[in-house]
mmCIF file of the N, C-alpha and C atoms, coordinates in Angstrom:
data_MODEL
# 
_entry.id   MODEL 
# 
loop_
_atom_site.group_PDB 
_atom_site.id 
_atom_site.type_symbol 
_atom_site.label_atom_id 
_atom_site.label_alt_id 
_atom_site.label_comp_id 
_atom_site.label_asym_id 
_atom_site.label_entity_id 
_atom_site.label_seq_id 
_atom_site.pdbx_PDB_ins_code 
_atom_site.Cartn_x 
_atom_site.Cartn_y 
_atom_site.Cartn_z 
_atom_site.occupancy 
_atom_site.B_iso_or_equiv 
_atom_site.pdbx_formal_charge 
_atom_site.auth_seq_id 
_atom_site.auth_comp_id 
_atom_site.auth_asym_id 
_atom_site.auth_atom_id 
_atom_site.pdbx_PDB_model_num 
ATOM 1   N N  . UNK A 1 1  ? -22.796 -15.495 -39.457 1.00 0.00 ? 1  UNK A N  1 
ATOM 2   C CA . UNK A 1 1  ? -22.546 -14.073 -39.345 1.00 0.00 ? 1  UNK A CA 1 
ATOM 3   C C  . UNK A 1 1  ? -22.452 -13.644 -37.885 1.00 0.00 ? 1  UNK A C  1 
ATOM 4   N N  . UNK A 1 2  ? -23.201 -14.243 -36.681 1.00 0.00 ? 2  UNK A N  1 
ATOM 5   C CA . UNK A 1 2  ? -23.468 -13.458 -35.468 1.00 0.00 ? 2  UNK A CA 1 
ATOM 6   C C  . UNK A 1 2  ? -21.881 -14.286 -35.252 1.00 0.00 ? 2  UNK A C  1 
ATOM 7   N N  . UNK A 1 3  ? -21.503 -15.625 -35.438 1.00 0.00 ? 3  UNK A N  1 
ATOM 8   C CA . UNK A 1 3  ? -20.373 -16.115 -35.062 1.00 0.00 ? 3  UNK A CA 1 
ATOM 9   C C  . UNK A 1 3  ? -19.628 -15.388 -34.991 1.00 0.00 ? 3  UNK A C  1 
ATOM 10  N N  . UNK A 1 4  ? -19.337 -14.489 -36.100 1.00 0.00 ? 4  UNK A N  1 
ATOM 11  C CA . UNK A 1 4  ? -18.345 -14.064 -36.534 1.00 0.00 ? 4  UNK A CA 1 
ATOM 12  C C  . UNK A 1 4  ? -18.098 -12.599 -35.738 1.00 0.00 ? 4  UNK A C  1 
ATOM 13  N N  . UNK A 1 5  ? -19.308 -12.160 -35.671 1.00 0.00 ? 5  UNK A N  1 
ATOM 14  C CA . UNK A 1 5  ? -19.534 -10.955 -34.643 1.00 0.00 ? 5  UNK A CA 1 
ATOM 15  C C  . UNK A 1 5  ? -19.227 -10.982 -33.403 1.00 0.00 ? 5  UNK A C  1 
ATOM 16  N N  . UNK A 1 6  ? -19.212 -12.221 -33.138 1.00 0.00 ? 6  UNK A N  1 
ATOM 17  C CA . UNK A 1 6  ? -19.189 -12.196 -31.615 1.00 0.00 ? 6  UNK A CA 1 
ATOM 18  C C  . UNK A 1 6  ? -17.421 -12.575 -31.599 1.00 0.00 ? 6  UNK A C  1 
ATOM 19  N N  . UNK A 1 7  ? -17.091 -13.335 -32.166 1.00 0.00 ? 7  UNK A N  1 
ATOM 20  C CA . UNK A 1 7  ? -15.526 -13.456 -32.358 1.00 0.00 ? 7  UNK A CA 1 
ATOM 21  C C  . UNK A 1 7  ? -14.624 -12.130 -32.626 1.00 0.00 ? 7  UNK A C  1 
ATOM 22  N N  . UNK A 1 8  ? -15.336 -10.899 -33.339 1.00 0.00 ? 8  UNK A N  1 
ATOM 23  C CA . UNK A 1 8  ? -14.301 -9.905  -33.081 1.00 0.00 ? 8  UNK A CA 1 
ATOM 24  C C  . UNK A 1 8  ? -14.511 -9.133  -32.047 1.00 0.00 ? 8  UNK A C  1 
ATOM 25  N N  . UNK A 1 9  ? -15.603 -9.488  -31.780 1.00 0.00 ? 9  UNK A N  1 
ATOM 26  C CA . UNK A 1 9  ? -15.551 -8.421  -30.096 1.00 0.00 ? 9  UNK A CA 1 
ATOM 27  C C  . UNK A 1 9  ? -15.105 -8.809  -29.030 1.00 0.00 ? 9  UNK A C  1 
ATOM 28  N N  . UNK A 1 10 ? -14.934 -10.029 -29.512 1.00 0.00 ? 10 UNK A N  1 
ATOM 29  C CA . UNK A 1 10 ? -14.259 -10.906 -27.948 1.00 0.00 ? 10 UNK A CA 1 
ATOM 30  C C  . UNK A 1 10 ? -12.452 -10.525 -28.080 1.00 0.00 ? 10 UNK A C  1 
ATOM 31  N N  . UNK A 1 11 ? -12.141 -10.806 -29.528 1.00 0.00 ? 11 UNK A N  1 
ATOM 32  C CA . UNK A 1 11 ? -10.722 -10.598 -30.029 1.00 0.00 ? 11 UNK A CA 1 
ATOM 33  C C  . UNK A 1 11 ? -10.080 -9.080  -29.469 1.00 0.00 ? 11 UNK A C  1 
ATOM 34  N N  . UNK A 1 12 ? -11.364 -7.737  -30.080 1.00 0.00 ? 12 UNK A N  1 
ATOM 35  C CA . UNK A 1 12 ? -11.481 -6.656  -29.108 1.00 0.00 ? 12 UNK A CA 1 
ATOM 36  C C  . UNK A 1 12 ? -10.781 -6.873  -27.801 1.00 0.00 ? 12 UNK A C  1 
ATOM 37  N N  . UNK A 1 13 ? -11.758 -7.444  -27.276 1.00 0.00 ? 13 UNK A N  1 
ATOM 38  C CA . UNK A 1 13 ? -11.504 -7.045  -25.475 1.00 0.00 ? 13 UNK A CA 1 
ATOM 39  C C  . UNK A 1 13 ? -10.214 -7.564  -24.850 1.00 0.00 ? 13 UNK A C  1 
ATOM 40  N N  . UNK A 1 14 ? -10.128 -8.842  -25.666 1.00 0.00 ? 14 UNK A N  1 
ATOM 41  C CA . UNK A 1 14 ? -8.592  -9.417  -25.340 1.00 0.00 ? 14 UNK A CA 1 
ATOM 42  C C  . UNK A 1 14 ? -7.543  -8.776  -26.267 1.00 0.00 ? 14 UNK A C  1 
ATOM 43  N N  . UNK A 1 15 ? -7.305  -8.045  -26.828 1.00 0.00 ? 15 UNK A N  1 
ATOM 44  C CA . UNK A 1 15 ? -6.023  -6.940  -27.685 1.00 0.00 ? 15 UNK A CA 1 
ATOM 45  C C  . UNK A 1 15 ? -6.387  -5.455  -26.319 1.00 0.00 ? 15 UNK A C  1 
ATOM 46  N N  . UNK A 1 16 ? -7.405  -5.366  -25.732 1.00 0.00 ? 16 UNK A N  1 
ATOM 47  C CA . UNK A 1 16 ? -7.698  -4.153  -25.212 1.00 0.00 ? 16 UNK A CA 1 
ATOM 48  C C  . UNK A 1 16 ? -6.894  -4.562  -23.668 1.00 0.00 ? 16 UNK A C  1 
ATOM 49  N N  . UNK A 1 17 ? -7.251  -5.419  -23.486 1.00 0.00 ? 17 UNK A N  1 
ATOM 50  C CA . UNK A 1 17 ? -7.181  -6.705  -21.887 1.00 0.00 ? 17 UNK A CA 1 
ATOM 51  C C  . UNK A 1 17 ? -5.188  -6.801  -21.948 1.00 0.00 ? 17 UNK A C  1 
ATOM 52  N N  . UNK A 1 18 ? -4.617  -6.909  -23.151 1.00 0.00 ? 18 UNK A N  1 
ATOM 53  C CA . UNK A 1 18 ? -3.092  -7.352  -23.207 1.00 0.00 ? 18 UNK A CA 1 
ATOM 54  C C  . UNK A 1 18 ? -2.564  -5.691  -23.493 1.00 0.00 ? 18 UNK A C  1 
ATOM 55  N N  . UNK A 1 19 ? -3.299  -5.031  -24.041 1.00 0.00 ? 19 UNK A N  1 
ATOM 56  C CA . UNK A 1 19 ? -2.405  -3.389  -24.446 1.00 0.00 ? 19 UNK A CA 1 
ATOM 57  C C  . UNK A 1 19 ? -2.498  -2.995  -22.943 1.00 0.00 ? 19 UNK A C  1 
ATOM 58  N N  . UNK A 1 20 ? -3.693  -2.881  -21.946 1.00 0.00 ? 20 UNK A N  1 
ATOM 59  C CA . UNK A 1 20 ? -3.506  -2.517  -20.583 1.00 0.00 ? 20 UNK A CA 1 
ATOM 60  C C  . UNK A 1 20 ? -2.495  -3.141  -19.828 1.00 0.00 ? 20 UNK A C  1 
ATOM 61  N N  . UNK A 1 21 ? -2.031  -4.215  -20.033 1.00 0.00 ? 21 UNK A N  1 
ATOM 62  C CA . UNK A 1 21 ? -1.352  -5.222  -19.121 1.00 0.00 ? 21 UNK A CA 1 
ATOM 63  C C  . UNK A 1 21 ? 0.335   -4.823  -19.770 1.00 0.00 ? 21 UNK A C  1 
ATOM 64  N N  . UNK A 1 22 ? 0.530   -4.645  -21.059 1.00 0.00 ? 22 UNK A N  1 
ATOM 65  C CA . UNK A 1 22 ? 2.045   -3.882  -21.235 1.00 0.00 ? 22 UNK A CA 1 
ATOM 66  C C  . UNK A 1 22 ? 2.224   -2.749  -21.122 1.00 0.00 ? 22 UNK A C  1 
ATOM 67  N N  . UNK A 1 23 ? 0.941   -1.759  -20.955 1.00 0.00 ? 23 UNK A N  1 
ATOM 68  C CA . UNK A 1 23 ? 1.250   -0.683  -20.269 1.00 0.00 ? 23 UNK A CA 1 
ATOM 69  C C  . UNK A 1 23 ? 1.407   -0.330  -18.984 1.00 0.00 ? 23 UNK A C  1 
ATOM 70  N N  . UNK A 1 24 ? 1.251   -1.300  -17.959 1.00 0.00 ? 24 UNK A N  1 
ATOM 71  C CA . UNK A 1 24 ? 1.674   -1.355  -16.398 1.00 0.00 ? 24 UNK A CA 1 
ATOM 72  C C  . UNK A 1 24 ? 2.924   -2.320  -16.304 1.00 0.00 ? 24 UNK A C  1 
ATOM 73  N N  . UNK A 1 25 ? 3.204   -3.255  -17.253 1.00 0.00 ? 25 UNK A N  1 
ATOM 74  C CA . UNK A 1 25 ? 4.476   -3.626  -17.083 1.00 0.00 ? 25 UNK A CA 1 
ATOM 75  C C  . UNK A 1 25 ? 5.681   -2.287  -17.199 1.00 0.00 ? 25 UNK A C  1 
ATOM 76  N N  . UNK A 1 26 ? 5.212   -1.550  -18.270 1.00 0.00 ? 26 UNK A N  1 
ATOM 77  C CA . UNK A 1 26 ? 6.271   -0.137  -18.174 1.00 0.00 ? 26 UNK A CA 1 
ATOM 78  C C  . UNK A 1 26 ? 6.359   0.527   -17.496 1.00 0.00 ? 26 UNK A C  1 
ATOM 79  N N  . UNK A 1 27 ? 5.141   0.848   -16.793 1.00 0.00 ? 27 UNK A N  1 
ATOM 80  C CA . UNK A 1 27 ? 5.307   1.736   -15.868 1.00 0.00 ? 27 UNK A CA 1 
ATOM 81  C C  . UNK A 1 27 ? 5.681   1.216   -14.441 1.00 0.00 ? 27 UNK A C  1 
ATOM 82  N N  . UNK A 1 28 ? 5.599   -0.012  -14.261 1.00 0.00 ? 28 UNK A N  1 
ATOM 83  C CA . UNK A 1 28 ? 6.338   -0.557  -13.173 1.00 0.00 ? 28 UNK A CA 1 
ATOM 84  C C  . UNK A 1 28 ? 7.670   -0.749  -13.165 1.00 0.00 ? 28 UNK A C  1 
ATOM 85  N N  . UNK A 1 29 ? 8.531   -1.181  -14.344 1.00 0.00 ? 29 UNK A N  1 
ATOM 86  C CA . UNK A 1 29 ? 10.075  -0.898  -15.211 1.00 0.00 ? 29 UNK A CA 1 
ATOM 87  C C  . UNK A 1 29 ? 10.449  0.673   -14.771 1.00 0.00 ? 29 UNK A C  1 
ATOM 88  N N  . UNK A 1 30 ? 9.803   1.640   -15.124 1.00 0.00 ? 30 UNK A N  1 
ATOM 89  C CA . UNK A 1 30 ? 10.058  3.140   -14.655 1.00 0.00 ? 30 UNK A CA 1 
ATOM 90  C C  . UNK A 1 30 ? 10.159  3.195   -13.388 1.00 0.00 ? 30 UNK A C  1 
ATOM 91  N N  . UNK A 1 31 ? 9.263   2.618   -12.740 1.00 0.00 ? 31 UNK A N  1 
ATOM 92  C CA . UNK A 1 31 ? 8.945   3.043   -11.270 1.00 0.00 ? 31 UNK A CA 1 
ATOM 93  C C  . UNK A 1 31 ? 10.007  2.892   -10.554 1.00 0.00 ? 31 UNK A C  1 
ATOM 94  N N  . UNK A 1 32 ? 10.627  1.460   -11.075 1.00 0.00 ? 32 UNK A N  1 
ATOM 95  C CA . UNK A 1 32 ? 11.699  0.619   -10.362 1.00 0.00 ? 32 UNK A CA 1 
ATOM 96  C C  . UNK A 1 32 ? 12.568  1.260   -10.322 1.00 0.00 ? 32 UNK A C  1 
ATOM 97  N N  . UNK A 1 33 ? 13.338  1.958   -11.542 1.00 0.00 ? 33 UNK A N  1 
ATOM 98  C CA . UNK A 1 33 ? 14.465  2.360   -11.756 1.00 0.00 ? 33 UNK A CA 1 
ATOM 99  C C  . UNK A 1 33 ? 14.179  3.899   -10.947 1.00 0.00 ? 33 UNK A C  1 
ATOM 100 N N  . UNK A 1 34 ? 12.945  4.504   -10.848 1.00 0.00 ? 34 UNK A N  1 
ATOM 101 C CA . UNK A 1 34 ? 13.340  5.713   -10.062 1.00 0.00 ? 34 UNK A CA 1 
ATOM 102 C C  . UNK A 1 34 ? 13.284  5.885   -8.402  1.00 0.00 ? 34 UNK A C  1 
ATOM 103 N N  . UNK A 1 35 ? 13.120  4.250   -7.655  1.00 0.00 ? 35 UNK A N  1 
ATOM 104 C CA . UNK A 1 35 ? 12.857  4.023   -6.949  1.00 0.00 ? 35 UNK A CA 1 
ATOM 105 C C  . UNK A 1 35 ? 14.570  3.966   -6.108  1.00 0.00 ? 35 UNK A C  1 
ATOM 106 N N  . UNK A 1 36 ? 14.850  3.004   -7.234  1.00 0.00 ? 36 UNK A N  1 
ATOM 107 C CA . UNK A 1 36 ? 16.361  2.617   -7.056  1.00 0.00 ? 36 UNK A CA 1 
ATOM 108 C C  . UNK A 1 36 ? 17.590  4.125   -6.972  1.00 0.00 ? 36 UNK A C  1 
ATOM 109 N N  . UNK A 1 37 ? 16.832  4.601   -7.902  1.00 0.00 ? 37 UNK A N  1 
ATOM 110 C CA . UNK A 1 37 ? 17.962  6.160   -7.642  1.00 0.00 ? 37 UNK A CA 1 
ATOM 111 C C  . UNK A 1 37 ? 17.366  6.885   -6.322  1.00 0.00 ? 37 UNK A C  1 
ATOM 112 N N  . UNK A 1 38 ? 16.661  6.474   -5.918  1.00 0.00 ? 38 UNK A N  1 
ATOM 113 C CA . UNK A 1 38 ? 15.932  7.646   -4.816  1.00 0.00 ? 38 UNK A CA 1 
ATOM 114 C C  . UNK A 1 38 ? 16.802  6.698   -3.456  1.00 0.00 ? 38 UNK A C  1 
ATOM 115 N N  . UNK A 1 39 ? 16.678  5.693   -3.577  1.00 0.00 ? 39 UNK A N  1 
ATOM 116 C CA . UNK A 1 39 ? 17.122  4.903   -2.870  1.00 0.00 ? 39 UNK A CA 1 
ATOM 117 C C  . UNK A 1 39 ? 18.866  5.180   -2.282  1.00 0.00 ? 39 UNK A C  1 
ATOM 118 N N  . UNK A 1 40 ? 19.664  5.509   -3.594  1.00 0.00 ? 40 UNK A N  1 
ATOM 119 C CA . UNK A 1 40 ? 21.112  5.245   -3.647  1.00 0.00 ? 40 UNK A CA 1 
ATOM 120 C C  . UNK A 1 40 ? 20.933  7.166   -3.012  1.00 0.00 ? 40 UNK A C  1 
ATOM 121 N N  . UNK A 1 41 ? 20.177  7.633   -3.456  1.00 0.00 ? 41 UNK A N  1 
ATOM 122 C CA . UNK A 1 41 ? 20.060  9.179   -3.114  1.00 0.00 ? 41 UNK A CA 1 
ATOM 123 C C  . UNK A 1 41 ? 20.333  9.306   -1.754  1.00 0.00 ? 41 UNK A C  1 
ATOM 124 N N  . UNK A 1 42 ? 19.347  8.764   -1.054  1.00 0.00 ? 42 UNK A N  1 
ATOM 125 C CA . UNK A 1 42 ? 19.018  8.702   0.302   1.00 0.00 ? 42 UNK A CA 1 
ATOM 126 C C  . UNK A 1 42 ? 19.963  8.258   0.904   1.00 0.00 ? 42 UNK A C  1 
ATOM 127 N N  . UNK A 1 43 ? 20.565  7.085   0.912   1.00 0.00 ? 43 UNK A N  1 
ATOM 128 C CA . UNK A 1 43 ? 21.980  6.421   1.708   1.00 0.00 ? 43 UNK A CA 1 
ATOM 129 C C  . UNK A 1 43 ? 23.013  7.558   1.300   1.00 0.00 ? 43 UNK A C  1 
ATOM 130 N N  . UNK A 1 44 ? 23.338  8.380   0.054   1.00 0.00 ? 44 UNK A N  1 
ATOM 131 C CA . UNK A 1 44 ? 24.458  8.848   0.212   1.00 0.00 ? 44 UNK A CA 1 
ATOM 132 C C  . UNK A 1 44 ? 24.353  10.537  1.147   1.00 0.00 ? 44 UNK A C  1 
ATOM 133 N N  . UNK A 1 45 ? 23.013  10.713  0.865   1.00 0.00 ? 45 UNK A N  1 
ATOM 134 C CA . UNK A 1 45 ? 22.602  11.875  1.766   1.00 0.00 ? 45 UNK A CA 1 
ATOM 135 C C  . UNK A 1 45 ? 22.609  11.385  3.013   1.00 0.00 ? 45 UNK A C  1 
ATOM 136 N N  . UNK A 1 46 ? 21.979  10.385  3.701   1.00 0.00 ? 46 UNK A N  1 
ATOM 137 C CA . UNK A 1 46 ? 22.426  10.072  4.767   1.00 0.00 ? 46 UNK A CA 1 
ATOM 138 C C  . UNK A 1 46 ? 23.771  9.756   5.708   1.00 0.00 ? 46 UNK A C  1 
ATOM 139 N N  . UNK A 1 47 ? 24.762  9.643   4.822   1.00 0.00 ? 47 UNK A N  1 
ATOM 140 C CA . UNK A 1 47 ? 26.603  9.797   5.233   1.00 0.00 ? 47 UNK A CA 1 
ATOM 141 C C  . UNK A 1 47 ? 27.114  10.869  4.849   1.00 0.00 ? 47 UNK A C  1 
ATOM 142 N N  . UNK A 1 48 ? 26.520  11.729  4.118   1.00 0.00 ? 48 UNK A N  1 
ATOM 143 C CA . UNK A 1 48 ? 26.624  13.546  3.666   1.00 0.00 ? 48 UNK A CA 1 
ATOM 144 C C  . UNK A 1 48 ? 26.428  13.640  5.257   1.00 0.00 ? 48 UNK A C  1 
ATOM 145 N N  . UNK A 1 49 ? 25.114  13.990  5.928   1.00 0.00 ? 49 UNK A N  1 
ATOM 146 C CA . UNK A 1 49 ? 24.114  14.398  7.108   1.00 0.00 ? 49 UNK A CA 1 
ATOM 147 C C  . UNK A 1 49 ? 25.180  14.119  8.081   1.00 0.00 ? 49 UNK A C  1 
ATOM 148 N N  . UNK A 1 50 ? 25.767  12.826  7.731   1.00 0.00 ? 50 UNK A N  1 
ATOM 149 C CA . UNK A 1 50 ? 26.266  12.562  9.601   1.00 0.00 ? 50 UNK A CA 1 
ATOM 150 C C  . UNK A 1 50 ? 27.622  13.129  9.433   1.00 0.00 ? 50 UNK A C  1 
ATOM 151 N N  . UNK A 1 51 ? 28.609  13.520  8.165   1.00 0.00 ? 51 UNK A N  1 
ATOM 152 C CA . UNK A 1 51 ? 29.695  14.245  8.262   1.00 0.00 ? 51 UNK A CA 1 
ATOM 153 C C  . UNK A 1 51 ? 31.002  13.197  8.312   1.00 0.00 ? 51 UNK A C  1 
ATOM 154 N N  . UNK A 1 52 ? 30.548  12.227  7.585   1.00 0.00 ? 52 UNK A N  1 
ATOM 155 C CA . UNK A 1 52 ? 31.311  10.939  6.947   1.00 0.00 ? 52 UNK A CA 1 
ATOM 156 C C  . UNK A 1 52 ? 31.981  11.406  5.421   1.00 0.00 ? 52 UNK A C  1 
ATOM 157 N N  . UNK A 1 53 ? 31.225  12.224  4.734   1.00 0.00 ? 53 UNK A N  1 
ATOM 158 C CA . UNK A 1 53 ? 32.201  12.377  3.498   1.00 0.00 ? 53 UNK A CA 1 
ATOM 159 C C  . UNK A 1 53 ? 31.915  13.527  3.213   1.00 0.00 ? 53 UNK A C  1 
ATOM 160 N N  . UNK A 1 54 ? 32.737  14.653  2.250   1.00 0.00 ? 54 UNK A N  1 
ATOM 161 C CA . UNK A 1 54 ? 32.436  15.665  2.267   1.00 0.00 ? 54 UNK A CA 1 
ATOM 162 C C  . UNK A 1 54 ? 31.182  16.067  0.772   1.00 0.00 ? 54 UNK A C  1 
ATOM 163 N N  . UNK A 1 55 ? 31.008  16.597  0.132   1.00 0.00 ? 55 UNK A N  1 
ATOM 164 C CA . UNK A 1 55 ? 29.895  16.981  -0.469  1.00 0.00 ? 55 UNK A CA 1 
ATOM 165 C C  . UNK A 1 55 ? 30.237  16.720  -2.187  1.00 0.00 ? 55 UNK A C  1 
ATOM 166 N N  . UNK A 1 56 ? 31.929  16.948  -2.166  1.00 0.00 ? 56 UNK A N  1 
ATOM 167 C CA . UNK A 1 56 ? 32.418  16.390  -3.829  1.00 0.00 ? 56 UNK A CA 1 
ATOM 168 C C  . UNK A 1 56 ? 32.442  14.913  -3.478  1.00 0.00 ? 56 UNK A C  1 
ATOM 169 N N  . UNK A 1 57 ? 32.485  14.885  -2.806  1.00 0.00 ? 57 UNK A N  1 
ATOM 170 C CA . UNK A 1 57 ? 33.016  12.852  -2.443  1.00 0.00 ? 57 UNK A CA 1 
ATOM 171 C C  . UNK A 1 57 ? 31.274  12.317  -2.888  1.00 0.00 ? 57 UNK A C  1 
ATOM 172 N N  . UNK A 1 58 ? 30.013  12.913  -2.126  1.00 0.00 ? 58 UNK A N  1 
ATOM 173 C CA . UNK A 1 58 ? 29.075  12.797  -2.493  1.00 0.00 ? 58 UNK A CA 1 
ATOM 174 C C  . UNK A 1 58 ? 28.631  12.948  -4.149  1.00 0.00 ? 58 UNK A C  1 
ATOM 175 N N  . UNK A 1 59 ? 28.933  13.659  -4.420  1.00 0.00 ? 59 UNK A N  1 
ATOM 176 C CA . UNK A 1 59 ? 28.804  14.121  -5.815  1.00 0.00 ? 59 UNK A CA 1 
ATOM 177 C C  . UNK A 1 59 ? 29.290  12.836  -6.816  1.00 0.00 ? 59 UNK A C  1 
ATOM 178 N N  . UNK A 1 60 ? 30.686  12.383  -6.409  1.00 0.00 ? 60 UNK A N  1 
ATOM 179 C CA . UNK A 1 60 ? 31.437  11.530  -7.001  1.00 0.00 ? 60 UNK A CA 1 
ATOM 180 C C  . UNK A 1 60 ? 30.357  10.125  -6.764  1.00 0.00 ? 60 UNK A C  1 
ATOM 181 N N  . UNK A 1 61 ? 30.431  9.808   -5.879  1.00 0.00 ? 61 UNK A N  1 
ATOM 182 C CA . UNK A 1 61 ? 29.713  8.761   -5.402  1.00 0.00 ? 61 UNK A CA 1 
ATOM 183 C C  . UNK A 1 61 ? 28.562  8.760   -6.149  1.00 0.00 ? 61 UNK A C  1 
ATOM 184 N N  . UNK A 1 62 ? 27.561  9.989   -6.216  1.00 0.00 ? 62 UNK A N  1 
ATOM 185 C CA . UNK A 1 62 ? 26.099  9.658   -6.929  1.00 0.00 ? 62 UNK A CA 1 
ATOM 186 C C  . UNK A 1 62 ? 26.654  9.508   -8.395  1.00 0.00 ? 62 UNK A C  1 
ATOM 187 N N  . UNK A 1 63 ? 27.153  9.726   -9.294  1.00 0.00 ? 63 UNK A N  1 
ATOM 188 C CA . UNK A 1 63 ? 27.912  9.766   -10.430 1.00 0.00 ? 63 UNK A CA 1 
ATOM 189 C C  . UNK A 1 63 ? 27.796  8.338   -10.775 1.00 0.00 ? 63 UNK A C  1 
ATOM 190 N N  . UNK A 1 64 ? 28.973  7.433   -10.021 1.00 0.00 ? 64 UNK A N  1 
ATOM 191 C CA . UNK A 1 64 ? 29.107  5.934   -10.144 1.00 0.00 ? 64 UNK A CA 1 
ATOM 192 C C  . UNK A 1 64 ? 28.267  5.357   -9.839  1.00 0.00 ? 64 UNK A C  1 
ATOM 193 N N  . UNK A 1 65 ? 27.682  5.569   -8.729  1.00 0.00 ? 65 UNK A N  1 
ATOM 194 C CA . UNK A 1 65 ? 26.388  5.034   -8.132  1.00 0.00 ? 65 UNK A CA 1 
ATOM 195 C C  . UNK A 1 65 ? 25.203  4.668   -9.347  1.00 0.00 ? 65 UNK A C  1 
ATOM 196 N N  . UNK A 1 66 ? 24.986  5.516   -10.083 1.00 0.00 ? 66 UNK A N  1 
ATOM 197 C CA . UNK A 1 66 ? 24.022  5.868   -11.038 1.00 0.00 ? 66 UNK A CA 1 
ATOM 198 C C  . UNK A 1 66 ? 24.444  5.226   -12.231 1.00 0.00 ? 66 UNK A C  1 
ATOM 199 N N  . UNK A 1 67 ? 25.677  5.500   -12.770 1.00 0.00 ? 67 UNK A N  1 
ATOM 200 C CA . UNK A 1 67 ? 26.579  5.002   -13.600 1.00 0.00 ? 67 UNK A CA 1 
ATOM 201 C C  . UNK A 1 67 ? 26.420  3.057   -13.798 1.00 0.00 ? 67 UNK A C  1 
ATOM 202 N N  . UNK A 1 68 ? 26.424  2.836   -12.587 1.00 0.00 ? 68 UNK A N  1 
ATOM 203 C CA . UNK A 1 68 ? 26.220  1.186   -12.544 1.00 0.00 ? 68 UNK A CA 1 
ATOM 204 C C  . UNK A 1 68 ? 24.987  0.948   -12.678 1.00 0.00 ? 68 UNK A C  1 
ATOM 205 N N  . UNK A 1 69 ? 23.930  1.451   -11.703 1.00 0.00 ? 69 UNK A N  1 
ATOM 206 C CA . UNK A 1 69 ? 22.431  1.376   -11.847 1.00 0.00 ? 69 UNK A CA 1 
ATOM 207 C C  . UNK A 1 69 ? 21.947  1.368   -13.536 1.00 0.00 ? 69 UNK A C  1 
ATOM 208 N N  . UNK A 1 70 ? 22.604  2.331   -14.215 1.00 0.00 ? 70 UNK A N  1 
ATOM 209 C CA . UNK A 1 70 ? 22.531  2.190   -16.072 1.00 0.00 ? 70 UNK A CA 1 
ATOM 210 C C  . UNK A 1 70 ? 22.868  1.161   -16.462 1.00 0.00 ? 70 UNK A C  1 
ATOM 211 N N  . UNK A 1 71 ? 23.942  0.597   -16.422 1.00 0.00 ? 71 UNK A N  1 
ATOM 212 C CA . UNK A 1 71 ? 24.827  -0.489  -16.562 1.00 0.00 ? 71 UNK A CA 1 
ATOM 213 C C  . UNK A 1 71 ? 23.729  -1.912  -16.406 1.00 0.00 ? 71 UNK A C  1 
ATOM 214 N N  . UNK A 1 72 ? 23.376  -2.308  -15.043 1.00 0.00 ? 72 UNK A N  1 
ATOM 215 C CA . UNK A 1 72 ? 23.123  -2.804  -14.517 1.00 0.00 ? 72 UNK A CA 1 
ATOM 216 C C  . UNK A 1 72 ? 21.657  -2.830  -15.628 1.00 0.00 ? 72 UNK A C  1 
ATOM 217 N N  . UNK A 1 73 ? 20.877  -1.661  -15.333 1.00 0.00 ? 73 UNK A N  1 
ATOM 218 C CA . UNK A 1 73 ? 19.674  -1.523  -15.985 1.00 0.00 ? 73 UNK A CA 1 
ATOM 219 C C  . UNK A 1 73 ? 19.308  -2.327  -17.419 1.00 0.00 ? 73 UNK A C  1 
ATOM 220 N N  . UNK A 1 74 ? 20.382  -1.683  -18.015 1.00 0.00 ? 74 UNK A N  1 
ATOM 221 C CA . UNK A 1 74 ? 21.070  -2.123  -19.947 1.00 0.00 ? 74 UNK A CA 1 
ATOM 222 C C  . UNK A 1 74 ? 20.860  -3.873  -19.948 1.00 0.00 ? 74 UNK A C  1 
ATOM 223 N N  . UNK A 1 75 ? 21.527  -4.577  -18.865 1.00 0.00 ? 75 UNK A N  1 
ATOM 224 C CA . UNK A 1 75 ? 21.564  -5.877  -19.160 1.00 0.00 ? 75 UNK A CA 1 
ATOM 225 C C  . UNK A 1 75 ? 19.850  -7.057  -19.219 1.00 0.00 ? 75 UNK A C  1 
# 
């Protein structure tokens, strides 16, 4: 009987030990992907700033930009 007791609490801690560990795999999956748009953000604001493209060209650009990042993401 204590065998048996002690076997589901251990089973416990390891189902408790693996549900924590796929819940930071997701949230590191999220992180990534909003890291990556902040990223493509920044470079195209930065050639906006210096007066390299005008502000629809920007627009266009974050569009595709993002567009592939999905793409890319999906596979």
């Amino acid at each position: 009987m204590r065998i048996i007791s002690n076997l589901r609490l251990s089973l416990a801690a390891f189902l408790l030990i693996l549900g924590i560990i796929a819940t930071y795999a997701k949230d590191s999956e999220e992180n990534k992907y909003e890291l990556q748009k902040k990223l493509i953000y920044l470079e195209i604001r930065t050639v906006l700033d210096n007066g390299e493209i005008t502000l629809e060209e920007a627009q266009t650009m974050w569009r595709k930009k993002i567009k592939q990042l999905k793409k890319e993401e999906g596979k």
